[in-house]
N, C-alpha and C positions, 0 to 999 in steps of 0.2 A: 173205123177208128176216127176218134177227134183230129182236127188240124193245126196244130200249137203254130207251124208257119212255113212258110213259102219263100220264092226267091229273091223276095224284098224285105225279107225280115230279121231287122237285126237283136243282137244280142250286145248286154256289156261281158267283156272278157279279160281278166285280167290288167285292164284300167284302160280299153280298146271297145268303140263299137263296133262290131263285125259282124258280116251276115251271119245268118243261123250255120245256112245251109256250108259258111264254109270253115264253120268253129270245128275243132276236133280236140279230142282226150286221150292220153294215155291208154291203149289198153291192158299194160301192164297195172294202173294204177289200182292200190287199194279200195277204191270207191268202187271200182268196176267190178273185182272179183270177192270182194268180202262186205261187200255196202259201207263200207267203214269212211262215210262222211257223212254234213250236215244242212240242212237248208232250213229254210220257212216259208209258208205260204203267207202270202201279203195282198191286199186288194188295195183300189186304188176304186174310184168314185167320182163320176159329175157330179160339181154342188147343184144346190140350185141356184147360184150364182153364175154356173154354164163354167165354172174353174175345175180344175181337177187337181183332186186331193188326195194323197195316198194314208190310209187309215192307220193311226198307229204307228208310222214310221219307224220312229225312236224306241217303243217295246219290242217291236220285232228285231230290231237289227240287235238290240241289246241281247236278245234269247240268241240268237246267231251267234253271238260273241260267245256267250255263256253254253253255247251247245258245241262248239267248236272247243273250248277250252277244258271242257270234261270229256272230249274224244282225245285229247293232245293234241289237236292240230292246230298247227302254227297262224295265227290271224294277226293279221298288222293292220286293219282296213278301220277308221274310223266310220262312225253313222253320219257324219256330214257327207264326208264323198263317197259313201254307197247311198245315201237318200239320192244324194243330185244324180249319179249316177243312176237311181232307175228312174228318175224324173226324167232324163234323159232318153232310156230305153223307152217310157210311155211317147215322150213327143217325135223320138225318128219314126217309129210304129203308130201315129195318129192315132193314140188309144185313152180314152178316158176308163172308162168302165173297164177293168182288166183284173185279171188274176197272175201274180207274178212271183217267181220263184228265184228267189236266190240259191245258190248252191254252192258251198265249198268239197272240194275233193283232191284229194293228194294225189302224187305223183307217181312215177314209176316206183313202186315198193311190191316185194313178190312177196316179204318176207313179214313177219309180226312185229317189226324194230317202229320207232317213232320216225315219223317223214321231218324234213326239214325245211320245206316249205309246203305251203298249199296254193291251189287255186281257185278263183271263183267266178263263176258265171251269174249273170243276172238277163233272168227271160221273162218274157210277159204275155200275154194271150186273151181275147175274149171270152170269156167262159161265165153261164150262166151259174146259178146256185148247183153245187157238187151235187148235190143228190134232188132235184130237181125244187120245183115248189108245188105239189101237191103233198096233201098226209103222207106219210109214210105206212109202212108193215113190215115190222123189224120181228129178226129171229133172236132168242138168246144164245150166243153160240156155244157148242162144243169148247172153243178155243179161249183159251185164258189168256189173260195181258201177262205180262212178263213180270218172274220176280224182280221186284227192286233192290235187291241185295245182288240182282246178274245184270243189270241192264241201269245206266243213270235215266230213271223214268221222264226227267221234266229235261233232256238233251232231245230236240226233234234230229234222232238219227236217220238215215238211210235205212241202217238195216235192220232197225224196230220194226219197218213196216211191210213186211215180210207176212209178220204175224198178222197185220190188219188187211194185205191182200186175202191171205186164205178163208179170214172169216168173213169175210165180204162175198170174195166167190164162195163160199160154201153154203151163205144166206141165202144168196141169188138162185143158187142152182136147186135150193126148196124151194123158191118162189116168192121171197120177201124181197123186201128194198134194198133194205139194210139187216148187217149186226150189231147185237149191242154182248159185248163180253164182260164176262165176271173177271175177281179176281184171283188171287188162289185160295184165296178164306173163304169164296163161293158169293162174295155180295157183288152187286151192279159195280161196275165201274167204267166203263166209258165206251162210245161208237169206235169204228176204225179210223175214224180222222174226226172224233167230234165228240165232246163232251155230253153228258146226259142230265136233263131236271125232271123232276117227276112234281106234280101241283096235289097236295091233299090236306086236306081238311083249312083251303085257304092260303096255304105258304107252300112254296115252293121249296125243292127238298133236292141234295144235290149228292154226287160223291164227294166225300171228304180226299185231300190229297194223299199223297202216297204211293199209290196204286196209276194212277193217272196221269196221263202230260194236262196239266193247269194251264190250260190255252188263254190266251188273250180275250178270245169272244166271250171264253167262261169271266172273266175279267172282268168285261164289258160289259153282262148278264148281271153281275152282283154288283155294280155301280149305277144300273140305271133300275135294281130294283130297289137300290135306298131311297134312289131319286123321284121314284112311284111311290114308295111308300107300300114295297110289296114284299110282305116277312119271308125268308129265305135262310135255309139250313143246311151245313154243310158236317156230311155225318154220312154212317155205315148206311146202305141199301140193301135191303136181302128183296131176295127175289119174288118171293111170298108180298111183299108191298106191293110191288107192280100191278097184283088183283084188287087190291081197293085205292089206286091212284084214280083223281078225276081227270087228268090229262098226263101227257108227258112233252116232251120236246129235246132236238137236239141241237147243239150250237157249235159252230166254228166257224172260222176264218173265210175259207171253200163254200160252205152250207148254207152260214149266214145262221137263221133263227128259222128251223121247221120243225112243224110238228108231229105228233104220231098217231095214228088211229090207230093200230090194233099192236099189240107186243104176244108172240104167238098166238094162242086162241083166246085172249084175252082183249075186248073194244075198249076204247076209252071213253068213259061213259058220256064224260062231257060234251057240248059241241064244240070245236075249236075256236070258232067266234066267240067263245066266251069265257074261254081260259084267261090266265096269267100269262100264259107262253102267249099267248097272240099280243096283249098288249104289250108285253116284251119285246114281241117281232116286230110291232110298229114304232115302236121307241127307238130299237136299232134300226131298222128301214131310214126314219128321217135323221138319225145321228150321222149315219155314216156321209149323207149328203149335205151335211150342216143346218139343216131345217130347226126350226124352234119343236122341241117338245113341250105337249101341254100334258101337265100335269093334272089332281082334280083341286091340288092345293096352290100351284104355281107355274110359273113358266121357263124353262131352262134354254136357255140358248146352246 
């Protein structure tokens, strides 16, 4: 198992930094027995200025707000003092390069009533790209994302991901990387923690919302391909496309921008050095560390 941290590792805690090893939670709480809280994952980045930047700050803590608000759980916490705050968890933990997770979760509640306050932890760790950086080999899974008429899809809950463990382990245990799940209408719509693009005839081709959590990096995907100058559609996916896609790729927060070579017994014909998804990848690679991107018409800082 990975090692998130040790006995010099602290955490933010309810407006305290305290070691990991001696934070503790309710186990009567909500969060514990029914997943019924909310978090986000966040990275953080040496520029090339040798500074450390935490990417998106302000979108992320905002989706926290807004993920917290459609659970009902109580949040008083502005995005100034959770930013400083986990700029603060990076610097007692000497950590540039990190993956960090805020987490709110309620209190002693056995019962289904509304809590009346909540708590929130703020943790950080070194962690490479989620699903590593080589291609991937993704299975399409048995398992469907959840109706959006039972579940607030774009709230990153707790215990949505329930559903994205299984399909994960169920991919792995055929022998793939990863899952990629349908919806209930039967079209493409997103990895277990990561949005999906599929590259054909030129443009990049994406799931329309609905069905999906509209992540940030998806965000961050459709901003730097205006900025490329690279056509992108956002629309239904049936699965029968994925046979004449020339690439694919998957994006988030954790993953970053990777690619796919094979989707079950299907290759991707292209070589990935020569996709959309790759120039995409290098666009976000120097974004995130504040690098200038070149464009073939301009130069973006």
């Amino acid at each position: 198992m990975a090692t998130y941290y040790n006995d010099n590792t602290f955490i933010y805690h309810n407006g305290n930094l305290v070691k990991a090893k001696d934070a503790r939670i309710d186990l009567y709480s909500q969060t514990m027995h029914y997943g019924y809280g909310v978090f986000e994952g966040i990275r953080s980045y040496k520029t090339i200025n040798g500074t450390t930047a935490i990417f998106k700050p302000e979108e992320h803590y905002d989706r926290l707000r807004k993920s917290a608000q459609a659970l009902n759980l109580p949040y008083e916490w502005s995005n100034e003092e959770l930013i400083e705050a986990t700029y603060a968890v990076l610097r007692r933990n000497d950590l540039q390069d990190a993956y960090i997770r805020p987490l709110i979760y309620g209190p002693a509640n056995m019962s289904f009533n509304p809590n009346e306050e909540s708590n929130i932890t703020i943790q950080a760790w070194a962690m490479q790209p989620f699903l590593g950086d080589k291609l991937l080999r993704v299975h399409i899974s048995e398992f469907q994302r959840p109706n959006p008429k039972a579940f607030h899809m774009q709230a990153k809950a707790c215990g949505h991901y329930v559903n994205s463990i299984l399909a994960s382990q169920d991919a792995k245990a055929k022998g793939y990387d990863e899952a990629l799940l349908k919806d209930l209408n039967g079209n493409i719509a997103e990895g277990p923690g990561a949005n999906f693009f599929i590259e054909k005839n030129g443009q990049l081709i994406t799931p329309a919302a609905g069905h999906i959590l509209t992540g940030i990096t998806r965000a961050t995907v459709l901003q730097l391909c205006a900025m490329l100058n690279i056509e992108v559609e956002e629309r239904h996916i049936h699965p029968e496309e994925l046979l004449t896609a020339d690439s694919a790729f998957f994006c988030g927060t954790a993953a970053e921008v990777i690619g796919i070579q094979q989707i079950d017994n299907t290759t991707m014909p292209r070589a990935w050095t020569d996709t959309l998804g790759a120039q995409i990848q290098q666009a976000y690679k120097a974004l995130v560390v504040e690098k200038t991107i070149e464009t073939n018409a301009t130069v973006v800082a």
